[in-house]
C-alpha positions in Angstrom: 314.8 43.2 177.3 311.9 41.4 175.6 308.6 43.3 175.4 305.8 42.1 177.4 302.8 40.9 175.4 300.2 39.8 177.6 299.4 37.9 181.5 299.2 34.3 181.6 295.8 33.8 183.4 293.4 31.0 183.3 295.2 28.1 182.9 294.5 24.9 185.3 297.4 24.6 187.6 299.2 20.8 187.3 297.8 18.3 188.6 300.7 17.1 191.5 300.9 16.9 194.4 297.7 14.8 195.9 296.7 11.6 197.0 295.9 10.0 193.8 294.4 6.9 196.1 292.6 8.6 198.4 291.1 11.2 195.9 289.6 8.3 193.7 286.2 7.5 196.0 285.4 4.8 193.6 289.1 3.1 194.2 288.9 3.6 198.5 285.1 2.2 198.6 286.3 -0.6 197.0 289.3 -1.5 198.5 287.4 -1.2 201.5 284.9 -3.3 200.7 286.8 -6.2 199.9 289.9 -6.0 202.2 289.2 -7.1 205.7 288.8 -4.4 208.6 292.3 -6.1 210.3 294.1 -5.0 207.3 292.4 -2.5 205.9 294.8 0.3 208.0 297.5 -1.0 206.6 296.3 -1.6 202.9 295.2 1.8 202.7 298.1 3.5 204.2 300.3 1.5 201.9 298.2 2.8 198.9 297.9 6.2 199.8 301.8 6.3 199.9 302.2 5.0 196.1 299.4 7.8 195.2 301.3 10.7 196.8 304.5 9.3 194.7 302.5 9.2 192.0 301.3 12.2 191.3 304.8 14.2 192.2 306.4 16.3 189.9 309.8 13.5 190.1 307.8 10.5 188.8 305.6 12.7 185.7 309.0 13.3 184.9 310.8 10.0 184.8 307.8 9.2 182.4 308.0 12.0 180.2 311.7 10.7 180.0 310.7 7.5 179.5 308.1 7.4 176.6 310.7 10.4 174.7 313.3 8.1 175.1 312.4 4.8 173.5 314.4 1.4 174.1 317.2 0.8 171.5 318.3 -2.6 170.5 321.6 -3.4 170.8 321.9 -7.0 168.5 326.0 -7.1 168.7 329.0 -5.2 170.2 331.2 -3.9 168.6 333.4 -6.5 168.3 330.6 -8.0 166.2 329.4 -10.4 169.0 325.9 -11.3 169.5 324.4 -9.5 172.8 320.9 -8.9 172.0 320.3 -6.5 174.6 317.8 -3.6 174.8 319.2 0.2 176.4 316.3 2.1 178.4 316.7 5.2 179.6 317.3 5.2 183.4 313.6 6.9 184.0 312.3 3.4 183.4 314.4 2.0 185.4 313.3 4.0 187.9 309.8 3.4 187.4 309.7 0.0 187.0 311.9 -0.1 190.5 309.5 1.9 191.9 306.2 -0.5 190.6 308.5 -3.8 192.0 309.3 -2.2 195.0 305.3 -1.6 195.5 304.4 -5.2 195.3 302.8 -5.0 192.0 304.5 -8.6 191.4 303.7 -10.3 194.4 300.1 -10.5 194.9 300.2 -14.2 195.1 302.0 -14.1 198.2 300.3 -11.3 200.5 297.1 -11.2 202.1 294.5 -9.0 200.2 297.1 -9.5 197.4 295.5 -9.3 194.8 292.9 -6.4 195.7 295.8 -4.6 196.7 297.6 -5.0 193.9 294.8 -4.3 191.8 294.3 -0.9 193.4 298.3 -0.4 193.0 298.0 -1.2 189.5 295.4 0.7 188.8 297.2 4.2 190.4 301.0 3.2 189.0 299.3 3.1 185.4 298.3 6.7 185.8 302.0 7.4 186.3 303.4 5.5 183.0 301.8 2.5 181.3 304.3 1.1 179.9 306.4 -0.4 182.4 303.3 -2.2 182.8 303.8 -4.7 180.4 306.8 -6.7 182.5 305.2 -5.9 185.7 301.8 -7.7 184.6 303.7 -10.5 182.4 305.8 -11.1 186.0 302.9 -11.5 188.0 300.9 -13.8 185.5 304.0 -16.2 184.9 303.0 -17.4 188.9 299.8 -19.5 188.5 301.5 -21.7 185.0 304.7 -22.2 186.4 302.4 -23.7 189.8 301.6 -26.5 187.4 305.4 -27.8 187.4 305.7 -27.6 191.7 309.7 -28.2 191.3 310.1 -24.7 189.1 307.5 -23.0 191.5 310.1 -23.6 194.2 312.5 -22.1 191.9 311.2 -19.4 190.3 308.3 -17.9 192.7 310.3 -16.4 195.3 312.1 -14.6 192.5 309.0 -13.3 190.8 307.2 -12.1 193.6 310.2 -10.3 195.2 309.9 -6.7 195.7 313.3 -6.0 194.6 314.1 -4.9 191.3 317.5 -6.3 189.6 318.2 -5.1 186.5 321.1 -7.4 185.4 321.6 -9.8 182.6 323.0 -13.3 185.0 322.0 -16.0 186.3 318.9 -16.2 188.3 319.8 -18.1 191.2 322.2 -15.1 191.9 319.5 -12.5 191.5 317.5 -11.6 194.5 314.5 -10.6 192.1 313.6 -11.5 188.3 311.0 -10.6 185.9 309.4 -12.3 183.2 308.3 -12.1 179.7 305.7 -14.2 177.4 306.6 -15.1 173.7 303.5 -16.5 172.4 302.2 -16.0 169.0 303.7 -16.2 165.5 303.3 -14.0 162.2 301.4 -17.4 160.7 298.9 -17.6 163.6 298.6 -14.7 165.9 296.0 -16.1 168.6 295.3 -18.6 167.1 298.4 -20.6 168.9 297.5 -23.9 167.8 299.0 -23.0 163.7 302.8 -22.0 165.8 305.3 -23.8 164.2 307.9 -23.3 166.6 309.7 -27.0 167.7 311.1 -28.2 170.4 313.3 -31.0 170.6 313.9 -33.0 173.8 317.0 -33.1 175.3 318.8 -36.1 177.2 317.9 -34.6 180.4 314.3 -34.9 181.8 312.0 -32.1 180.6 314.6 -29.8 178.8 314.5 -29.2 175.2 316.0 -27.5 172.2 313.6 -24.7 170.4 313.8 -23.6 166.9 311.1 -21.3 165.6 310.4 -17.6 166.4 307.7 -15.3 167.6 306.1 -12.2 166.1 305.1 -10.5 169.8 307.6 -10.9 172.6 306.7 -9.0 175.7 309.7 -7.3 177.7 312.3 -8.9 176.0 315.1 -7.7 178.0 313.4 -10.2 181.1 315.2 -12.7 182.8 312.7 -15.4 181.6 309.8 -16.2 179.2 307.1 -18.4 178.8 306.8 -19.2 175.1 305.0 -22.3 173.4 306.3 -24.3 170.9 304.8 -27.8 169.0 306.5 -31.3 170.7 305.0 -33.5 167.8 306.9 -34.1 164.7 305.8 -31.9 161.7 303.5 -29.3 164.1 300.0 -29.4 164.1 299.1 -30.2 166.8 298.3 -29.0 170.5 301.4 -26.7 171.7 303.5 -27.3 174.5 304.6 -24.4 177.2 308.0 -23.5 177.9 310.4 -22.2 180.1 313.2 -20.2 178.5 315.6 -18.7 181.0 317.4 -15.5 179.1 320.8 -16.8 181.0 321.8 -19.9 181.6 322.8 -21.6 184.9 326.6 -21.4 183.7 326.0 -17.5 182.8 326.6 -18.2 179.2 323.4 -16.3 177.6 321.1 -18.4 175.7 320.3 -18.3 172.6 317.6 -15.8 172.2 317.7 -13.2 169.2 315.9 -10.2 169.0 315.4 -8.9 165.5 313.8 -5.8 165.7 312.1 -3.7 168.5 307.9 -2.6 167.4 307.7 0.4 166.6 304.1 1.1 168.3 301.4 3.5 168.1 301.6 4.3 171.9 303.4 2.2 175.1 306.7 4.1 173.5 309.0 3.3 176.8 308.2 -0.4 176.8 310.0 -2.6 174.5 308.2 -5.1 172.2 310.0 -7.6 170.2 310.3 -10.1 167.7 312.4 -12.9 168.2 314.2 -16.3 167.2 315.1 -19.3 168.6 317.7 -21.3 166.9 319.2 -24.5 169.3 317.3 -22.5 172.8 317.2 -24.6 175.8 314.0 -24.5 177.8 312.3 -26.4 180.0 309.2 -27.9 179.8 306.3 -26.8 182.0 303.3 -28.8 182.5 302.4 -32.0 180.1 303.4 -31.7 176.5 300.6 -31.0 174.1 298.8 -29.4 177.5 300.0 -25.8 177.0 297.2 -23.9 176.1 295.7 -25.6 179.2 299.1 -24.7 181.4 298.8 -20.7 180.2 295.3 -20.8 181.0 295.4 -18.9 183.9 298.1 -17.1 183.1 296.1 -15.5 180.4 293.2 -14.6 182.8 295.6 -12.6 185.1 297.1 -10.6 181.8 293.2 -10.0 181.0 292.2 -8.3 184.4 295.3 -6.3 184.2 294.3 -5.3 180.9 291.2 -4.5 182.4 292.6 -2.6 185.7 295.5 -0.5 183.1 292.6 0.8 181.0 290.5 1.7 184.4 293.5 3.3 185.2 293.9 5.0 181.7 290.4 6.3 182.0 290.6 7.8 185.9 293.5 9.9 185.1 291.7 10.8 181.4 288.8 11.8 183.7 290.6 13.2 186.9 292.8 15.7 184.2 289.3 16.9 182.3 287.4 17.5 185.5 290.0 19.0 187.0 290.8 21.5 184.0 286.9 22.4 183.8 287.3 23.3 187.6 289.7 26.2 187.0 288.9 27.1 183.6 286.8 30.0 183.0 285.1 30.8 179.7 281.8 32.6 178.5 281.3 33.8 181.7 281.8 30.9 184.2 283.7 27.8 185.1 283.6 25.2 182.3 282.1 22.9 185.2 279.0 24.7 186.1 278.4 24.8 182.4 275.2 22.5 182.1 276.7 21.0 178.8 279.7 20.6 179.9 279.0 18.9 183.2 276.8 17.0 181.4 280.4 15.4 179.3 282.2 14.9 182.1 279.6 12.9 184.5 279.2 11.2 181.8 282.7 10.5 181.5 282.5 9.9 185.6 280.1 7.5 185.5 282.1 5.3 182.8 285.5 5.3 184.6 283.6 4.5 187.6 281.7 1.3 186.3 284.9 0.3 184.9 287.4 0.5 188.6 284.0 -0.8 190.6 284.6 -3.9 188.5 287.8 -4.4 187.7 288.8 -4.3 192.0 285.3 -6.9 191.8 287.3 -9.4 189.5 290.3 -8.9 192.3 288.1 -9.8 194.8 287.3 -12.7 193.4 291.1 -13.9 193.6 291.2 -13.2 196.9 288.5 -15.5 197.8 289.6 -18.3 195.7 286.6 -20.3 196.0 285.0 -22.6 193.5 281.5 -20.1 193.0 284.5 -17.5 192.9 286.3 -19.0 190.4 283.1 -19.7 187.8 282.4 -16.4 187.9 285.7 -15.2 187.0 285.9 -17.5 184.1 283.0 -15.7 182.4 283.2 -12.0 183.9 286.9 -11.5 183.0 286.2 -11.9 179.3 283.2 -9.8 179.5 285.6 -7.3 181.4 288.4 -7.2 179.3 285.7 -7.1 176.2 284.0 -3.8 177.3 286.3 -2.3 179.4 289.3 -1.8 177.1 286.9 -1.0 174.8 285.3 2.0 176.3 288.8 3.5 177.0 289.9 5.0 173.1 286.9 6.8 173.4 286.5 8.2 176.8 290.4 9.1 176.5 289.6 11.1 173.5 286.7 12.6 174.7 288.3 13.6 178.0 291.1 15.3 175.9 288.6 16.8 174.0 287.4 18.7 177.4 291.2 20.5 177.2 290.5 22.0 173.8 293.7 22.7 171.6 295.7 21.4 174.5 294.2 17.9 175.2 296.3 18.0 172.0 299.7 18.4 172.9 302.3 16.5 173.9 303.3 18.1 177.2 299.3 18.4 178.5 299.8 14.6 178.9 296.3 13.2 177.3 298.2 12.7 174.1 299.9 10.1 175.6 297.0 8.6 177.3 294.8 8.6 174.0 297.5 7.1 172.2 298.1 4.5 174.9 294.3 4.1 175.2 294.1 1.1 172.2 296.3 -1.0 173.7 295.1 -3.0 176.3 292.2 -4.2 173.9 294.5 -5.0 171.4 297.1 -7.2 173.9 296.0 -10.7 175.1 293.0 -11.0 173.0 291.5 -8.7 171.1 287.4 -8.0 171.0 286.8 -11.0 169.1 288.6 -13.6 170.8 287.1 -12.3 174.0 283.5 -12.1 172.4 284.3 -16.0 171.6 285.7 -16.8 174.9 282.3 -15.9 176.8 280.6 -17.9 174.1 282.5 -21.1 175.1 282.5 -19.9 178.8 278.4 -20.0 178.3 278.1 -22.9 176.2 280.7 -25.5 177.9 280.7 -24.1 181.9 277.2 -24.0 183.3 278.2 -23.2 186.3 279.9 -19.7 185.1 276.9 -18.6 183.7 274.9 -19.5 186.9 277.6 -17.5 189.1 277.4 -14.7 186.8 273.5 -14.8 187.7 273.7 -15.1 191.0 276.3 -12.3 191.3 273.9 -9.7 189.1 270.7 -10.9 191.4 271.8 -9.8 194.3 270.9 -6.7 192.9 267.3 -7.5 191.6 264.3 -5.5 192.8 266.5 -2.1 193.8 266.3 -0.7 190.5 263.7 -1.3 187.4 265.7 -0.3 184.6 268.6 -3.1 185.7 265.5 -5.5 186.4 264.4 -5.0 182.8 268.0 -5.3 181.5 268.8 -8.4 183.6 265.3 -10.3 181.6 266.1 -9.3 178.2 270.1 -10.9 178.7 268.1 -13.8 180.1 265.8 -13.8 177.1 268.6 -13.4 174.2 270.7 -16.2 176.4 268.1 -18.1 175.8 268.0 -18.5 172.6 272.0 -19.5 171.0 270.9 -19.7 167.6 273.3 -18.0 165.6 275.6 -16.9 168.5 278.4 -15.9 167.0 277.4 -13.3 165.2 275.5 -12.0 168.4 278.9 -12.5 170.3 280.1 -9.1 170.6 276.3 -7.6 171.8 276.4 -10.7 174.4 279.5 -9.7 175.8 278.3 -5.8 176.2 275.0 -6.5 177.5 276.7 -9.2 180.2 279.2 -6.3 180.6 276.5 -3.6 181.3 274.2 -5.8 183.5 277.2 -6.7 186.1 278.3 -3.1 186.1 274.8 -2.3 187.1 274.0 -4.5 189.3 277.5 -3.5 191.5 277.0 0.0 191.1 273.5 0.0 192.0 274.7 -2.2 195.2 277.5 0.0 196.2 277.9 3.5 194.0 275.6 6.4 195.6 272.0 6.8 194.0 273.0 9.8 192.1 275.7 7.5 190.1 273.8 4.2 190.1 270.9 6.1 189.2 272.7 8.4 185.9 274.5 4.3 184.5 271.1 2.6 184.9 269.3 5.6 182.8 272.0 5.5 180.5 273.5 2.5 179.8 270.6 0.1 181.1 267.3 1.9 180.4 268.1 3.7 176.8 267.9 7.2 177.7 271.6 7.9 176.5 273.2 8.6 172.7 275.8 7.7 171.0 278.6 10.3 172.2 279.6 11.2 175.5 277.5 14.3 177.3 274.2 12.9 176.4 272.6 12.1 179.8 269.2 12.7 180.7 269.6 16.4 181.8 266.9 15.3 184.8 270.0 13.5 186.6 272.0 14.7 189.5 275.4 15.4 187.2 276.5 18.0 189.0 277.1 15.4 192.4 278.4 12.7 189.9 281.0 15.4 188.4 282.0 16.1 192.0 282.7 13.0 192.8 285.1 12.5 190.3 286.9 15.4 191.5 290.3 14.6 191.9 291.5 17.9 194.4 289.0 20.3 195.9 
């Protein structure tokens, strides 16, 4: 019989076994601020069912499973035919069952869909980010294929099912489908217009033969993808998008070969490919040379999930450092009441905060639909998905950081969430192409920048340091010369400004107050935990407080 050593004492319990929804007061104050009072019983109830599932001790374990067991690539048999099929362990399988079944693909067809969905989204990436990536490619594929109405029909009852079917066949036998995206190539990365990939038309009307490949395929083992590919002769010019079912209507499989698997810094459970096309029959969807214009929306539903998976990221970075501080003793005290310490982790609060109050804004904005709606969304997304992703590597490491040697280790579960947090501003535009994409948003659509104002003025005159902020962005907008290089400093102080203005709108006075001293009026450094020590932290921290 072993010796005993020593007591284990003062460790933070896990945390399982709560309402992940309803403990988040940023996430219900917004969802009920922009879901109507008719539905708002039954949008909440429906949430505060995925955030007990999500924080059980079954689902952290299908994603432990998951992101240990990676997704294999099968290319042949072993007969030596071509299959090109890639094995997950059934824990994603699960999961990504679990997120379809939860309506995280069908948004577009639901009341409140997308703030809904958002808030689902937001709680299901706390579980496992990964299975993300098809979830978010699935629901993005609806607004390009609504440019070709006939493949609409087709395809959106599919996509926006809530039931998960994991076979390889034919999709008019399949009662659900998900898709991928193959867009970029190792000559051109986002810069879409230098693909070389060619299609060929085929005798019937709008189908065509590819030939090319791509260096990022999303979820590769979907039942379709939207990839572009150049229709003039020789390339060069605007790209075209595609269709390319994985089966085809005769269940022969298409022609679609994956060459390796990515072997990432984080999203270990979600496969990313590269592939080739060689004689792959697709069908056109929109106007040829019009793809970039097709995928444009597409593209701005990837971005706000980017921006709602890193809000995400950040909560449950926040919710596991505040709640580890709670129960964790040390010189004499909790590591809460420590003024230093609670000092890190409003700080930490305040940014995971300004980042869900937006993100379920942008939503909103979907909802609604309408054309002042719509301008605003086609300059705050890029500013969102700029700053947003952006602030998540570092508050993910810092919230680690709060767990000392164990924010460290694999099975605390912030190591997964700090190598995750990179990610989503790396995918679908990273910082630069976002910084650019407000540029054009300011210099070519008037009418965003004038929505973006009238959003942020609606909070004018309730706080001074916002007011000051809100003239100097009007001051630097004013003058363009030399915008690119200012691109990046735009995009943050745009970023900063709307997160302001909404928090000072709907956040209590103790948060709205600590973000506009901070972030707004200059009293802040450069780490996290440097907050004016004057500020009501100890009411932000609790608010953040995940379980009591």
């Amino acid at each position: 019989m072993a010796a005993s050593t020593h007591t284990v004492t003062n460790q933070a319990p896990p945390l399982v076994g709560y309402d992940v929804f309803a403990a988040d007061r940023a996430l219900v104050e917004a969802v009920e601020r922009h879901v109507d009072s008719a539905l708002l019983d039954e949008v909440r109830g429906e949430l505060s069912g995925l955030g007990r599932s999500a924080s059980s001790v079954q689902l952290q374990e299908w994603a432990r499973l998951a992101n240990e067991s990676p997704p294999k690539l099968h290319t042949h048999d072993r007969y030596g035919h071509r299959v090109d099929e890639v094995e997950f362990h059934p824990a994603w399988h699960r999961l990504l069952g679990k997120g379809v079944s939860a309506g995280l693909t069908a948004a577009w067809t639901r009341p409140a869909g997308h703030v809904r969905r958002a808030a689902a989204f937001l709680l299901w990436t706390q579980v496992e980010a990964g299975n993300g990536c098809p979830l978010s490619m699935t629901h993005a594929a609806v607004p390009a294929l609504r440019t070709d109405p006939g493949l609409a029909d087709e395809w959106e009852p599919r996509l926006t099912s809530m039931i998960y079917d994991r076979e390889l066949r034919p999709a008019r036998l399949k009662a659900g489908a998900l898709f991928g995206m193959a867009m970029t190539e190792k000559q051109g990365g986002s810069d879409v217009r230098a693909n070389t990939t060619s299609a060929r038309p085929l005798a019937e009307d709008g189908t065509y033969e590819l030939t090319g490949h791509k260096w990022f395929c999303s979820a590769p083992m979907s039942d379709g993808f939207l990839v572009l590919a150049q229709t003039s002769p020789g390339g060069g010019g605007s790209p075209t998008c595609f269709l390319v079912p994985r089966v085809l209507e005769d269940g022969t499989r298409n022609v679609f070969r994956i060459q390796r698997l990515k072997d990432k810094l984080g999203n270990r459970s979600n496969a990313s490919g590269e592939v080739e096309f060689d004689g792959t029959w697709a069908r056109r969807v929109g106007e040829e040379g019009r793809g970039v214009r097709t995928i444009i929306e597409m593209v701005a539903a990837t971005r706000l999930d980017c921006v709602l998976g890193s809000a995400g990221l950040m909560r449950q970075a926040v919710a596991q450092a505040v709640h580890h501080c709670a129960h964790r003793e040390a010189f004499g005290g909790r590591l809460i009441d420590k003024p230093l310490m609670r000092n890190v982790l409003a700080d930490l609060a305040l940014e995971s905060e300004a980042a869900t109050t937006l993100a379920l804004r942008l939503a909103a904005a979907y909802d609604d639909g309408g054309e002042q709606e719509r301008a605003f969304l086609r300059i705050a997304v890029p500013v969102a998905k700029y700053w947003v992703t952006k602030r998540c590597a570092p508050l993910a490491v810092e919230a680690s950081e709060c767990l000392g040697g164990n924010g460290y280790v694999e099975e605390w579960g912030l190591a997964r969430i700090v190598r995750e947090s990179p990610l989503n501003s790396i995918w679908e535009g990273a910082g630069n192409i976002q910084a650019l994409d407000v540029l054009r948003a300011l210099q070519r659509e008037p009418q965003a920048l004038n929505a973006y104002l009238s959003e942020v003025g609606r909070a004018r005159g309730a706080d001074h340091r916002l007011d000051g902020a809100i003239k100097n962005l009007l001051t630097e907008l004013a003058d363009l010369d030399g915008v690119e290089a200012r691109g990046r400093r735009l995009a943050e102080r745009l970023a900063l400004v709307l997160q302001g203005a909404l928090l000072v709108r709907y956040a209590p006075p103790e948060v709205a107050d600590a973000f506009c001293a901070s972030r707004l009026g200059g009293d802040w450094g450069a780490a996290f935990g440097t907050l004016p020590h004057t500020l009501n932290l100890a009411a932000v921290v609790d608010r953040a407080r995940p379980v009591g």
